[in-house]
C-alpha positions in Angstrom: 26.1 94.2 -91.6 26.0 90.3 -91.7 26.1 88.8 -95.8 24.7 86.0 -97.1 26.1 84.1 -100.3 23.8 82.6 -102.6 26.5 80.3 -104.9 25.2 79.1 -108.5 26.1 75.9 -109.9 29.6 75.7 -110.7 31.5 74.2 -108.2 35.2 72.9 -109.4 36.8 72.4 -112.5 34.8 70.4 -115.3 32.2 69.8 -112.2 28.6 71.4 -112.9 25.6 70.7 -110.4 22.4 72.6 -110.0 21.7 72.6 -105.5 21.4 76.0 -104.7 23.6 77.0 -102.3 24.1 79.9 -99.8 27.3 81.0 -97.3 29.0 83.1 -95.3 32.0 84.7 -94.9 35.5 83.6 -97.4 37.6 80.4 -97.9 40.3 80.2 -95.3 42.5 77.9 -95.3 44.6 78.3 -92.6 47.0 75.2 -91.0 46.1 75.3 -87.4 48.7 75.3 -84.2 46.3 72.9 -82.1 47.4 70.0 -82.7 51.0 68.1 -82.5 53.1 69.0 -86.2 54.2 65.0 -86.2 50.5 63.6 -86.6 49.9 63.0 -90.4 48.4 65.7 -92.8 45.0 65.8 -94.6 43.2 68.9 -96.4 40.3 68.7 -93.8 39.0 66.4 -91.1 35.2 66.2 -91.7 32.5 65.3 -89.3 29.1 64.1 -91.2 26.6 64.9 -88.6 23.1 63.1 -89.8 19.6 64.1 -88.3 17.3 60.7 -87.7 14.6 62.4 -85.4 11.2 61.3 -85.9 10.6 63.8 -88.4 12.7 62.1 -90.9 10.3 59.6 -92.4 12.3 56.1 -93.4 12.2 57.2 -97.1 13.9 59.8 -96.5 16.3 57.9 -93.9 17.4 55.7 -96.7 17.8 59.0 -99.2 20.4 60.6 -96.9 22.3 57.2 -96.5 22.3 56.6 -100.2 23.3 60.3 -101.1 26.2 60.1 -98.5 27.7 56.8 -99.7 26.7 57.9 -104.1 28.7 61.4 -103.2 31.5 60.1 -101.7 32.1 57.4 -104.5 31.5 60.4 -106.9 33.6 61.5 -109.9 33.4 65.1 -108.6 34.3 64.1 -105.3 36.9 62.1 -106.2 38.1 65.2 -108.2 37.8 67.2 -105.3 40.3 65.3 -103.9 42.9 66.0 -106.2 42.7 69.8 -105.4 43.8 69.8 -102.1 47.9 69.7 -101.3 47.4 66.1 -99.3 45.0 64.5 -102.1 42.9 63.2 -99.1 40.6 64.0 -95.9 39.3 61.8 -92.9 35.9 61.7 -92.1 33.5 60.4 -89.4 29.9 60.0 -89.8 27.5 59.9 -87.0 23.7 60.1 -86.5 22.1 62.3 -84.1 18.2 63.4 -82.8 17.7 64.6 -79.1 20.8 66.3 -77.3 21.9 62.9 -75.7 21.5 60.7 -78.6 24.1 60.6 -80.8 25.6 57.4 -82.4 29.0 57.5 -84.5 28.4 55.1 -87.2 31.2 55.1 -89.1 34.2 56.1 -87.4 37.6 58.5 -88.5 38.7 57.3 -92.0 40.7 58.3 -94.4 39.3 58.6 -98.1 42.2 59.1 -100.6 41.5 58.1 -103.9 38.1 55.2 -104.6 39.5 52.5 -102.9 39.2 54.0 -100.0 35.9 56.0 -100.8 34.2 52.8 -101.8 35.0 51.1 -98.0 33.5 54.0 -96.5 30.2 54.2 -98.4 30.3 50.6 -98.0 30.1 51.3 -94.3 27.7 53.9 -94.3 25.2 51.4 -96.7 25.1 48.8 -94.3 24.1 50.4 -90.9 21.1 49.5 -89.7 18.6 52.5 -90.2 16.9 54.2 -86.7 14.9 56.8 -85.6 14.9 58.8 -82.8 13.1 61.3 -80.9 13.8 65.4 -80.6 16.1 67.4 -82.6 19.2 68.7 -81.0 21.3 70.5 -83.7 23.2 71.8 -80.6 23.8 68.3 -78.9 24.8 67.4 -82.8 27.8 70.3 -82.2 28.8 69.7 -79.0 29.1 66.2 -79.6 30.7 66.9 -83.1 34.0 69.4 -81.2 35.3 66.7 -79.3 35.7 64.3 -81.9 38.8 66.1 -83.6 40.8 65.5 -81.1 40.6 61.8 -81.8 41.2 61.8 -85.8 44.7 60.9 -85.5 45.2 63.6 -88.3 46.4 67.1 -88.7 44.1 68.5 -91.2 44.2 72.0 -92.6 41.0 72.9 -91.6 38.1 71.3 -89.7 34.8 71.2 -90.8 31.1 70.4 -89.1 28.3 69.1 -91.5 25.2 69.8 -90.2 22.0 68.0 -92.0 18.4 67.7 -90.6 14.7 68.8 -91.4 13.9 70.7 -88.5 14.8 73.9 -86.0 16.6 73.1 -82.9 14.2 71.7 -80.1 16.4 70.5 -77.3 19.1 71.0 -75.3 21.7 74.1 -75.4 20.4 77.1 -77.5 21.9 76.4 -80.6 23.7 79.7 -81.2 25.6 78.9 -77.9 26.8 75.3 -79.2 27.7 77.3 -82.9 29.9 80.3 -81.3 31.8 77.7 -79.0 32.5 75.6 -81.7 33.4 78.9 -84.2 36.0 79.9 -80.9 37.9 77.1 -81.9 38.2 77.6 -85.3 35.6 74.8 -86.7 33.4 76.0 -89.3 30.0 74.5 -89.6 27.6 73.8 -92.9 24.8 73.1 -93.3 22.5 70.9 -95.5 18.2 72.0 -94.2 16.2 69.5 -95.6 12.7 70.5 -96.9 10.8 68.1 -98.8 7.5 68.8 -96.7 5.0 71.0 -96.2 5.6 72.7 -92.6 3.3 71.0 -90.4 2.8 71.5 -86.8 2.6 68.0 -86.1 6.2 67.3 -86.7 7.7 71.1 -86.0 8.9 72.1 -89.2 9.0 75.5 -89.8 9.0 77.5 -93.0 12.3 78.8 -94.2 14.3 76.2 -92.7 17.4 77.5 -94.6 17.4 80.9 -93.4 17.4 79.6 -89.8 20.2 77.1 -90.7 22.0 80.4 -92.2 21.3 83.1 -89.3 21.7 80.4 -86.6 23.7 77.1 -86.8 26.1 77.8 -90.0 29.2 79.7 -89.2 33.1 79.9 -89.7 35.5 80.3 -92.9 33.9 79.8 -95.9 30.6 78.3 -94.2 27.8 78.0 -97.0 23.8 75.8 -96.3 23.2 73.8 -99.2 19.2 73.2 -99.2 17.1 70.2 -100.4 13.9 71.3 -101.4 12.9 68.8 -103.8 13.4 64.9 -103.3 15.0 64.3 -106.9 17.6 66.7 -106.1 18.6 64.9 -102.4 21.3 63.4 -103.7 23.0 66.2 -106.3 22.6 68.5 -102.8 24.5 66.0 -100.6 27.4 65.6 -103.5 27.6 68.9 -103.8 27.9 70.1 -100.2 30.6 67.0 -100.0 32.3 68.8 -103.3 32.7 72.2 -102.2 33.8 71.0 -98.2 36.4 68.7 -100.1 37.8 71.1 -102.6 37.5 73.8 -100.1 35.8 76.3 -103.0 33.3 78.9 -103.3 32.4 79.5 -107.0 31.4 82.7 -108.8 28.3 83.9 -106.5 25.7 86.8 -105.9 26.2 88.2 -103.1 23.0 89.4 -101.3 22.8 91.8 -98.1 20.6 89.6 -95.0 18.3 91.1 -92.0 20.5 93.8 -91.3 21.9 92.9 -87.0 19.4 90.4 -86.5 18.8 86.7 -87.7 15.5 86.7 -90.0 13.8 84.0 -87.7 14.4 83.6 -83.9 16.7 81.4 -83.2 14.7 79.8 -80.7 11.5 78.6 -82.5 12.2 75.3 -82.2 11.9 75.7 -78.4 9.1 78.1 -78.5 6.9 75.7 -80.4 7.9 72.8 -78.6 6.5 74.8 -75.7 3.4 76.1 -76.9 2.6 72.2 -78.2 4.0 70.6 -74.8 4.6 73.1 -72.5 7.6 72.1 -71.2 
């Protein structure tokens, strides 16, 4: 039987915030043998992997930039920091829609204390905002593997961040881009945005964050953090950074999930793509 975590509010020491959470599987922080032992040492190397598909309306374009750059400049983040036995991570931060559209926007850097933090969310602040079309959550992770090998770092673990609005609609099967990325030891979250309504004009679909859980999060200590109201954007994003930094999973309820079998397809963004295109 497959488990799903549903984690409360407590995150860290002294840190409290109220995003729901859920995840999979336990913290493990393992060092990993991949990589030369001479390349210099962080807790994790992170990859920020941001949805700007069409269904992502500017608004809300602006509210994922802003809750990236506020988290990372964060007192809890910052804190974070301190728990881990380098005091700092690297992170890259790219934007991505249809399965050949991805664009790094800010590339590997190290955040070790709010010096640092402040240059990144600098960068991230003063990209131009885009949109795309299509939403390729698999193209995202395929895209997102590769980087690693070009942090320059040797980080304890390696981590996938994972946020968008809608099911995978393009590309690879998404299960097959999430088990290739799990064989190499990468654990993916995952922050579902759902702020709307499901429509059929844009492809949402209802229970976004049980199809992020059953089929794109996976790995040690994997957990979906979801945004369900738009005041609460910003606590989700700093609290997903929090918990990935820190590499914690607080007191929880643990809560059995569809016994051998995800609760929604993991193809339904294909399968309403073609029932609306047919292609």
């Amino acid at each position: 039987m497959r488990w799903c975590v549903s984690i409360g509010a407590a995150l860290i020491a002294s840190a409290v915030m109220s995003a729901d959470v859920a995840g999979v599987a336990a913290p493990n922080p393992g060092v990993r043998a991949d990589k030369s032992a001479d390349l210099p040492s962080v807790d994790v190397e992170l990859i920020l992997a941001v949805d700007v598909s069409y269904s992502m309306d500017m608004d809300e374009l602006a509210l994922q930039r802003e809750g990236y750059a506020q988290a990372i400049t964060s007192k809890e983040f910052l804190q974070a920091l301190k728990t881990g036995p380098n005091g700092k991570v690297v992170v890259t931060y790219f934007e991505w829609a249809a399965s050949t559209d991805q664009k790094i926007v800010i590339p590997w850097r190290v955040i070790d204390g709010p010096e640092t933090a402040d240059a990144v969310a600098a960068e991230i602040l003063k990209a131009p905002l885009r949109r795309a079309s299509r939403t390729s959550i698999s193209g995202a992770i395929n895209f997102a593997v590769p980087l690693f090998d070009d942090s320059g770092h040797r980080g304890l673990r390696r981590v996938i961040d994972i946020s968008g609005d809608g099911p995978n609609n393009n590309g690879t099967p998404v299960t097959i881009a999430r088990d290739a990325a799990l064989e190499k030891g990468i654990t993916i979250n995952g922050l579902p945005i759902m702020l709307k309504e499901p429509s059929y004009s844009t492809m949402d679909i209802e229970n976004l964050d049980f199809y992020y859980e059953d089929c794109v999060i996976g790995g040690a200590g994997s957990f979906v953090v979801p945004i369900k109201t738009r005041d609460k954007f910003r606590e989700a994003i700093r609290t997903k950074l929090v918990l990935e930094v820190a590499n914690r999973v607080p007191e929880h309820r643990i809560v059995p999930a569809a016994a051998n079998a995800p609760r929604i397809t993991c193809m339904i963004g294909e399968q309403i793509w073609q029932d609306r295109w047919g292609r």
